[in-house]
N, C-alpha and C positions, 0 to 999 in steps of 0.2 A: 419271686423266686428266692431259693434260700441260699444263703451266704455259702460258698462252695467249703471256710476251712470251722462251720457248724454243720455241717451236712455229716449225719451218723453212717458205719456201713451200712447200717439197716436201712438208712431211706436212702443211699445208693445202690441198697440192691434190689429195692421194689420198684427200681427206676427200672432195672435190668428185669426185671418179671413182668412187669408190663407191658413190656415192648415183647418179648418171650411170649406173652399169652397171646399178643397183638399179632404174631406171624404165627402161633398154633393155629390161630381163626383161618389166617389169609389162605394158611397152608393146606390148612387141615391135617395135619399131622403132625404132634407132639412130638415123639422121637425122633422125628428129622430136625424141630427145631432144639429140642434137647441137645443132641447130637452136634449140633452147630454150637451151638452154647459151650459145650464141654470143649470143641476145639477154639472155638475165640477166646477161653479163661484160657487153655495150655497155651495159646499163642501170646495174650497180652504177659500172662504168668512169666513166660521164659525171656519177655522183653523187660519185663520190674525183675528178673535175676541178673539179665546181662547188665543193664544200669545200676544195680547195688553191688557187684561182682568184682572184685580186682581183679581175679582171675576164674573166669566161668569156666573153663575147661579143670581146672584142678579143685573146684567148688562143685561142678556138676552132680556129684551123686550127693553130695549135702544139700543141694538146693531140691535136685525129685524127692530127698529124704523128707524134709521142710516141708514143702507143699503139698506133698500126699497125705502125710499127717495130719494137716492142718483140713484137707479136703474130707477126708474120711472120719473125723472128726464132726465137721458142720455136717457132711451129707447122713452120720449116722444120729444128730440131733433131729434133724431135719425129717427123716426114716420113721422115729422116736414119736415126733409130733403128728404124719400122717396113722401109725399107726395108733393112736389116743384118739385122734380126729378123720377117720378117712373120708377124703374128696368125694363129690357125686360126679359120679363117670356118666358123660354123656356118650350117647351116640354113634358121633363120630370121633370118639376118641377111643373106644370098644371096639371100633372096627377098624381101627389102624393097619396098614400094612407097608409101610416103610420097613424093610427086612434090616436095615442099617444097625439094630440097637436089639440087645436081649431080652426076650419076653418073659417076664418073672413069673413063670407057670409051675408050679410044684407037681 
């Protein structure tokens, strides 16, 4: 196993995808486990503010300002790379119906 303070964000966060793709299977539905995902980053996210924070309440709009930035940034690299390379969509991921999350239908 690798040393936890050589571990890149990048192979902790294909730790977090793997497990991500591992409950898309179990689930069968992408968007619910997406959906999950986006709430355990705002969850763990507002736990690493309140721990860096002298004062989280008079910090709070600097800290959504911080991390949304940062968010919208990675998800539109990320956006960037799917659209250069787009995924093969199986199946049952085409036939989703977890109403939970937006269907990007133009």
């Amino acid at each position: 196993m690798t040393d936890a303070s050589n571990t890149t964000i990048f192979e902790l966060a294909d730790q977090f995808i793997a497990l991500a793709n591992q409950l898309s299977q179990q689930e069968g539905d992408v968007g619910k486990v997406g959906t999950a995902l986006r709430f355990a980053a705002a969850r763990f996210n507002a736990f690493e503010a309140a721990i860096k924070s002298a004062d989280l309440g008079a910090e709070k709009d600097s800290a959504l300002e911080w991390f949304s930035s940062e968010f919208r940034e990675m998800l539109s690299d990320n956006l960037d790379d799917h659209i250069a390379n787009p995924p093969i969509i199986q199946e049952t991921v085409a036939e989703e119906t977890d109403h939970s999350v937006q269907m990007f239908k133009g």
